[in-house]
DSSP file (Angstrom, degrees, kcal/mol; ACC not computed):
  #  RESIDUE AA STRUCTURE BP1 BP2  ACC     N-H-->O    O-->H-N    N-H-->O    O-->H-N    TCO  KAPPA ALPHA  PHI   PSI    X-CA   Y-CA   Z-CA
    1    1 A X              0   0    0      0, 0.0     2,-0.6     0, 0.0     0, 0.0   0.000 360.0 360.0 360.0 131.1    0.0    0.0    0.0
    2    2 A X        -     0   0    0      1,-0.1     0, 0.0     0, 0.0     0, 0.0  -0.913 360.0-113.0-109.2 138.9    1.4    3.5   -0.5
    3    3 A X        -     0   0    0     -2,-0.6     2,-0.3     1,-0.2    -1,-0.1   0.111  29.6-117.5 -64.1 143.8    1.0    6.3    1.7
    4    4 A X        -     0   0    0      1,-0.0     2,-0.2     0, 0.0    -1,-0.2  -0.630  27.2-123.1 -98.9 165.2   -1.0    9.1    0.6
    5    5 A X        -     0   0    0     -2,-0.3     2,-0.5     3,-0.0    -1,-0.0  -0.574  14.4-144.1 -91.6 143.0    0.7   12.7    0.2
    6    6 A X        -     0   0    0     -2,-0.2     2,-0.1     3,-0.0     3,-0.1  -0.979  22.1-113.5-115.7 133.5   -0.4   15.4    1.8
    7    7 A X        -     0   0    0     -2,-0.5     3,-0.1     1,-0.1     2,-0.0  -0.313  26.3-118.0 -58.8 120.5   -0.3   18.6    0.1
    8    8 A X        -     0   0    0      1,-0.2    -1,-0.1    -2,-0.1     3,-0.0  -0.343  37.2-109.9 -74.3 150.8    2.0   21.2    1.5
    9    9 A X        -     0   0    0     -3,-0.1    -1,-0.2     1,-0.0     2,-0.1  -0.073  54.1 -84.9 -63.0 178.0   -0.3   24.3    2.7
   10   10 A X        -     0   0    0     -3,-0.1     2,-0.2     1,-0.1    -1,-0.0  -0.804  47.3 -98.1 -95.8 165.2    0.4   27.4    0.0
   11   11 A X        -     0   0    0     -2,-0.1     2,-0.2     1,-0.1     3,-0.1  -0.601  32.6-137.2 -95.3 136.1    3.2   29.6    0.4
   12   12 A X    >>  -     0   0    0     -2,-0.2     3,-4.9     4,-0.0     4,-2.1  -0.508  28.1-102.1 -78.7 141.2    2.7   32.9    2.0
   13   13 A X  T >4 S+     0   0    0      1,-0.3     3,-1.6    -2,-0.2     2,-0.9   0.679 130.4  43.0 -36.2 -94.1    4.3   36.4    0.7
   14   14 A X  T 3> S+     0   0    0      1,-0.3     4,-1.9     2,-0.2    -1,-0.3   0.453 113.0  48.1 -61.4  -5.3    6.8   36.1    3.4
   15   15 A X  H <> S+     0   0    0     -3,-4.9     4,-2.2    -2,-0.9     5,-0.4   0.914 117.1  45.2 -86.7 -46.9    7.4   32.2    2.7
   16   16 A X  H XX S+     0   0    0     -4,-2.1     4,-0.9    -3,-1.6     3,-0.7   0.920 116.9  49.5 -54.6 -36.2    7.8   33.3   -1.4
   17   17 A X  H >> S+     0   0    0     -4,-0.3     4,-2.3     1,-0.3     3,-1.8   0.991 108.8  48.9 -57.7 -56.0   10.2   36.4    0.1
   18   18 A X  H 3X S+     0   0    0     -4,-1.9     4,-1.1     1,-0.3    -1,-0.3   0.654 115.9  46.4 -69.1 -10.4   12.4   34.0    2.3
   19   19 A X  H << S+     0   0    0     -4,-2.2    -1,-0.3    -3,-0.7    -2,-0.2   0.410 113.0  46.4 -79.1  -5.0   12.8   31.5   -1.1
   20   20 A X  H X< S+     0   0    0     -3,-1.8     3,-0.8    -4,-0.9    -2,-0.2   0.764 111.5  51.1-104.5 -26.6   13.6   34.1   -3.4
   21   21 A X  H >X S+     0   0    0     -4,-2.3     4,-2.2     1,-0.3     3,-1.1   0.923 118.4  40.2 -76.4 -39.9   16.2   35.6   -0.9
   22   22 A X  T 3< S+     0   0    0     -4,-1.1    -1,-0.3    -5,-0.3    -2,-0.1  -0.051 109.7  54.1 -80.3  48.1   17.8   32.0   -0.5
   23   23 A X  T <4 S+     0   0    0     -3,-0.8     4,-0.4    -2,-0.0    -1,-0.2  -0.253 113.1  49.5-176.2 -17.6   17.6   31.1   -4.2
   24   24 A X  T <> S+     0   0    0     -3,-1.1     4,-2.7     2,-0.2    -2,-0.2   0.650 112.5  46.9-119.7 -26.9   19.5   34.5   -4.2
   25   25 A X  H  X S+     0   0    0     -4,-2.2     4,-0.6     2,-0.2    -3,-0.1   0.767 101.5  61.9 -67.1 -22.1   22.0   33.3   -1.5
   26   26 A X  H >> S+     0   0    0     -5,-0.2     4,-1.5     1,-0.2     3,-0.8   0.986 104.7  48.2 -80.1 -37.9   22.6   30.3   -3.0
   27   27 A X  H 3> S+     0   0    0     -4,-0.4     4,-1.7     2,-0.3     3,-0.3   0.930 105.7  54.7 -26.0 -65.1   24.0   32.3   -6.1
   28   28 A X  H 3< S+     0   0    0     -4,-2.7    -1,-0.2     1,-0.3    -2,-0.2   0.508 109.2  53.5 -89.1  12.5   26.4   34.6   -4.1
   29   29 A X  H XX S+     0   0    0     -3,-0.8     4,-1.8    -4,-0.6     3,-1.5   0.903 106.9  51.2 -78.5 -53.6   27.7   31.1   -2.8
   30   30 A X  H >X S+     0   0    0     -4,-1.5     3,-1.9    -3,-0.3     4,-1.2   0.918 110.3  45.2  18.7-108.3   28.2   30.1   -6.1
   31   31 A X  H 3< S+     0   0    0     -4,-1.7    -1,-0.3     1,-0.3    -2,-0.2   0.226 108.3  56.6 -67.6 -14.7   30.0   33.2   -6.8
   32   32 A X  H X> S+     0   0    0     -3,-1.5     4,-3.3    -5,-0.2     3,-2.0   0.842 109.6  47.5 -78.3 -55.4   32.2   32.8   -3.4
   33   33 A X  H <X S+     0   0    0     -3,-1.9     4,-1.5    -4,-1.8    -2,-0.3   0.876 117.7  49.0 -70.0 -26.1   33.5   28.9   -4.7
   34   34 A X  H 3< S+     0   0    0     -4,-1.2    -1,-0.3     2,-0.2    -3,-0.2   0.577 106.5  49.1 -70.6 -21.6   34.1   30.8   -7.9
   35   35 A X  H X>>S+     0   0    0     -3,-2.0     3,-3.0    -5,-0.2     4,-2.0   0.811 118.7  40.6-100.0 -52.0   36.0   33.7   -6.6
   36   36 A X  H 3<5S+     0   0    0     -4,-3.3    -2,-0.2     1,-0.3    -3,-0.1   0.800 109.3  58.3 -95.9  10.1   38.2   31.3   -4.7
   37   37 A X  T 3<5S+     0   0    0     -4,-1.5    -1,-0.3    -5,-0.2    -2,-0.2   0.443 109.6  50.1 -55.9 -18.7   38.4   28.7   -7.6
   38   38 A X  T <45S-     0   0    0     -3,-3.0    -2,-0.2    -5,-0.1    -3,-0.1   0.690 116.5-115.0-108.6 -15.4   39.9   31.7   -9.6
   39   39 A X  T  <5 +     0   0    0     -4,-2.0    -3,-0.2     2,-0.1     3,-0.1   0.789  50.8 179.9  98.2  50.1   42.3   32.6   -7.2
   40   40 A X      < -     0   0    0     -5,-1.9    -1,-0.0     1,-0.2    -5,-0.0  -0.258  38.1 -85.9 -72.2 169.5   40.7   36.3   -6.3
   41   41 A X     >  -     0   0    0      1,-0.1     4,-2.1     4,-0.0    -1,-0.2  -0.207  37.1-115.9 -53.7 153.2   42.1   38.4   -3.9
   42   42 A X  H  > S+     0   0    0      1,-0.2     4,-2.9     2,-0.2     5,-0.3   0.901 112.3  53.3 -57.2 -52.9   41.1   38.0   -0.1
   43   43 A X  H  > S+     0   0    0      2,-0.2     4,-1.8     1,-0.2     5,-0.3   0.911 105.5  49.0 -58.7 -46.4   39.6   40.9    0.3
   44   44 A X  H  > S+     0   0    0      1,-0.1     4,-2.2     2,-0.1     3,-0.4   0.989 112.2  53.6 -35.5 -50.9   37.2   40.6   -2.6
   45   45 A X  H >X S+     0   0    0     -4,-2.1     3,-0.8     1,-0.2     4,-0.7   0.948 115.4  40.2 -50.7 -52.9   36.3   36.7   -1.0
   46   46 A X  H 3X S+     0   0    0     -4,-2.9     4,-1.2     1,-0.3    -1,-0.2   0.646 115.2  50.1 -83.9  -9.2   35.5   38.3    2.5
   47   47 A X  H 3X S+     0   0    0     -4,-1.8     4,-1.1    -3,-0.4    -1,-0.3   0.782 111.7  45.6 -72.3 -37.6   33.7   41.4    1.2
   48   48 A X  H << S+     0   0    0     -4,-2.2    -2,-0.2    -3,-0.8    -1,-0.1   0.717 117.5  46.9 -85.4 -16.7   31.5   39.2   -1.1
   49   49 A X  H >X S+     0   0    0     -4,-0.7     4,-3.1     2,-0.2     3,-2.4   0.715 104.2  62.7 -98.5 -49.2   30.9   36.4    2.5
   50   50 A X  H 3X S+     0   0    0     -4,-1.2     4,-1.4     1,-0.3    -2,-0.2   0.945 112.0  35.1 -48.6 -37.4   30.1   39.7    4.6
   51   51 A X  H 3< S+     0   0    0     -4,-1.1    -1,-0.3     1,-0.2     4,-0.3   0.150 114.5  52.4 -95.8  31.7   26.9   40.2    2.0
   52   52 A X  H <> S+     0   0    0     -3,-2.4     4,-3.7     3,-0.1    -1,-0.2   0.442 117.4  37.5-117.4 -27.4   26.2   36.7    1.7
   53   53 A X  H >< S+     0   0    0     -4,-3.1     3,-0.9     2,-0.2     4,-0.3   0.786 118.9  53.3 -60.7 -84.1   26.1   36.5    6.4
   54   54 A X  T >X S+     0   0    0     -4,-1.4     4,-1.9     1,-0.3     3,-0.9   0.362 112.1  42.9 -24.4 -77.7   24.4   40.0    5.9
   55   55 A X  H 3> S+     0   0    0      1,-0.4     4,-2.3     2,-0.3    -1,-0.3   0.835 116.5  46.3 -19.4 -86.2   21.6   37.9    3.2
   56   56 A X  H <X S+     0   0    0     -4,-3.7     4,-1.6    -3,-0.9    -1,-0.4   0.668 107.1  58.5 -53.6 -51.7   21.3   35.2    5.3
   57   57 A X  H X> S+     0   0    0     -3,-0.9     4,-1.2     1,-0.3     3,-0.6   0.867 113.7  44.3   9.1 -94.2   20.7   37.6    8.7
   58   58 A X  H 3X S+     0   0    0     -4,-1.9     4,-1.8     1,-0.2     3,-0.4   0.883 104.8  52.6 -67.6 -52.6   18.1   38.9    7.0
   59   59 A X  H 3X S+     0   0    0     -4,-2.3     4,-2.6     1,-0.2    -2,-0.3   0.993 118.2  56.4 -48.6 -48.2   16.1   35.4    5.3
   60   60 A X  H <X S+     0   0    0     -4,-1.6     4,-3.9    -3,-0.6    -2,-0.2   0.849  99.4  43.5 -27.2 -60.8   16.5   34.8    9.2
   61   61 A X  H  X S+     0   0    0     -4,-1.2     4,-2.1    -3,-0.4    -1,-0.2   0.836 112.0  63.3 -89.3 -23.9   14.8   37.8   11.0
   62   62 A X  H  X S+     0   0    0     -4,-1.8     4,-1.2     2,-0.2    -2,-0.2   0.988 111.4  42.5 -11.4 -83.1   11.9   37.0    7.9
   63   63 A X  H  X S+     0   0    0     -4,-2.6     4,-1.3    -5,-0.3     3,-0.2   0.759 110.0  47.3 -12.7 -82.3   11.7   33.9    9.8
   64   64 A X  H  X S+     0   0    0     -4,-3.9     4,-1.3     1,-0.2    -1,-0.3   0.855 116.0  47.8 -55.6 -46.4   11.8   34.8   13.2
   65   65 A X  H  X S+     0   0    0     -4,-2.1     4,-2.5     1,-0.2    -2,-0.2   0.796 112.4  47.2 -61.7 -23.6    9.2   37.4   12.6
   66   66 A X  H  X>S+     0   0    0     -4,-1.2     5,-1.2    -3,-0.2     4,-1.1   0.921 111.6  51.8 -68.3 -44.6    7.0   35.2   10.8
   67   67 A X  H  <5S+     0   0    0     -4,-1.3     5,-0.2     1,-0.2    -2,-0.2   0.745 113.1  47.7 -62.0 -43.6    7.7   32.6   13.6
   68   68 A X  H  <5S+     0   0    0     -4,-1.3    -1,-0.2     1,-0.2    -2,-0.2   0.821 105.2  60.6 -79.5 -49.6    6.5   35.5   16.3
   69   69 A X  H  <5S-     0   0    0     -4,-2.5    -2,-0.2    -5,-0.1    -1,-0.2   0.521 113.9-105.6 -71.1 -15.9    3.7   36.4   14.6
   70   70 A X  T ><5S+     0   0    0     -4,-1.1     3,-1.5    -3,-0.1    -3,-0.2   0.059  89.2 101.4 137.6 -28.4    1.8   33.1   14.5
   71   71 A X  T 3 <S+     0   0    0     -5,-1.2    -4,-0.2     1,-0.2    -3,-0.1   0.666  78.5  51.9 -75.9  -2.9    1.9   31.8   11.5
   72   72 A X  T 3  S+     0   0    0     -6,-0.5    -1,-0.2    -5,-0.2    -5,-0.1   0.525  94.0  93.7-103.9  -3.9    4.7   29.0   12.0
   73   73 A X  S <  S-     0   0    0     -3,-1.5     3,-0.1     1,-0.2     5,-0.0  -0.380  88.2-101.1 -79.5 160.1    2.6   27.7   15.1
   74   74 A X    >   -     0   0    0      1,-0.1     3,-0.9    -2,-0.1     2,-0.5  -0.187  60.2 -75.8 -74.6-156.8   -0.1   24.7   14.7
   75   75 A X  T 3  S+     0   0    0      1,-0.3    -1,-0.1     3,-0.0     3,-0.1  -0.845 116.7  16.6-111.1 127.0   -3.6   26.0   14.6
   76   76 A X  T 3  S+     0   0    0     -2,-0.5     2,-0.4     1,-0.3    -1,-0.3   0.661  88.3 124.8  76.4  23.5   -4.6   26.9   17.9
   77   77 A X    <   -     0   0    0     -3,-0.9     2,-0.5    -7,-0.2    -1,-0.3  -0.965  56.9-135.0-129.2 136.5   -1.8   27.2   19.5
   78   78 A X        -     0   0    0     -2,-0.4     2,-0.1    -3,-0.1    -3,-0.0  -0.778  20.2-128.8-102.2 126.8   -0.9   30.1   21.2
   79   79 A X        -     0   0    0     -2,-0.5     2,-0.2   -11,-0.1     5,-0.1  -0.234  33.0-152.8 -82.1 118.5    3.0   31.3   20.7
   80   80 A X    >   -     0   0    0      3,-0.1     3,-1.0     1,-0.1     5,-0.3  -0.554  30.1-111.4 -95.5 168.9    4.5   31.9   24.4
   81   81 A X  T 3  S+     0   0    0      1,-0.2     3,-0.2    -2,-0.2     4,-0.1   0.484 117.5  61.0 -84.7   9.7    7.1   34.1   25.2
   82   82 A X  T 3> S+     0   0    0      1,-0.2     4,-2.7     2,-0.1     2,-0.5   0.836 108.4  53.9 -86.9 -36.8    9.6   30.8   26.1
   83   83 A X  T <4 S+     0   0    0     -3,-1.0    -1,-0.2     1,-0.2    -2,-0.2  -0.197 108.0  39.2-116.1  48.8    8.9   30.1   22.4
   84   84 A X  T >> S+     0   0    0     -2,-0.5     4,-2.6    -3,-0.2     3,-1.5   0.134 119.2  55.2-129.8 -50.1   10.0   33.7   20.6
   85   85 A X  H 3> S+     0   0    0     -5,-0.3     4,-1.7     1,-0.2    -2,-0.2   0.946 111.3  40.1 -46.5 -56.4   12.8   33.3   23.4
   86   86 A X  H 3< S+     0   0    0     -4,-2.7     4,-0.4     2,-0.2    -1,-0.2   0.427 112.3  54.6 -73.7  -2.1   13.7   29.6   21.8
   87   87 A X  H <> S+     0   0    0     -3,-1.5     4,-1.5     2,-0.2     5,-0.2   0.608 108.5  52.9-102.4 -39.9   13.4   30.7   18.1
   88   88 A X  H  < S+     0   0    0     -4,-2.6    -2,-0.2     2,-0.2    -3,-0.1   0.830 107.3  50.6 -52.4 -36.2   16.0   33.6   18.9
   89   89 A X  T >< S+     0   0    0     -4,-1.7     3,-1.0    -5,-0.2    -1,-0.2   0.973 110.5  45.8 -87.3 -26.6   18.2   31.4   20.2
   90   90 A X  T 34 S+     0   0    0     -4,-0.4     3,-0.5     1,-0.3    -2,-0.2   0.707 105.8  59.6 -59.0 -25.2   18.2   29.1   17.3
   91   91 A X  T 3< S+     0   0    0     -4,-1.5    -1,-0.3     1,-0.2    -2,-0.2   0.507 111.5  42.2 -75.5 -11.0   18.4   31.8   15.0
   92   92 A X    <         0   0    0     -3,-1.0    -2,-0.2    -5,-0.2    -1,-0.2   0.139 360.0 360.0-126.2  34.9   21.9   32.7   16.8
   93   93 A X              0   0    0     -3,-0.5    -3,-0.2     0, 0.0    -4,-0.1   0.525 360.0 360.0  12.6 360.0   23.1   29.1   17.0
């Protein structure tokens, strides 16, 4: 017997913002193994990894707000302030 699939809910503006901002990190990663595949300068590499933390820092606080706001909780469940507390720290490993 095979299990039936369940349909992912649709994606929300903020879910389509946080894939198009990684879909746009994953590029300037890309473009980091490329830089040090060509042999670039250092300074270029760590300038070009400062916008890529920056990038990520931000698909992140997307996240966390989304997270804060309700929508990443099951349905009916009310988001406590241990669990904005515990999403913070997982967002700062």
């Amino acid at each position: 017997m095979t299990k039936p699939t369940t349909e992912p809910p649709p994606l929300s503006e903020t879910d389509t913002k946080i894939l198009k901002r990684l879909r746009r990190i994953e590029g300037q990663v890309r473009g980091l193994q490329r830089m040090i595949e060509e042999g670039r300068e250092c300074q270029d590499i760590l300038t070009q990894l400062s916008g890529t933390r920056s990038a990520l820092d931000a698909a992140g606080e997307l996240l966390l707000e989304q997270y804060a706001s309700g929508c990443r909780a099951h349905p009916g469940e009310k988001i406590t302030p241990q669990d904005v507390v515990r999403a913070v720290k997982l967002l700062r490993g």
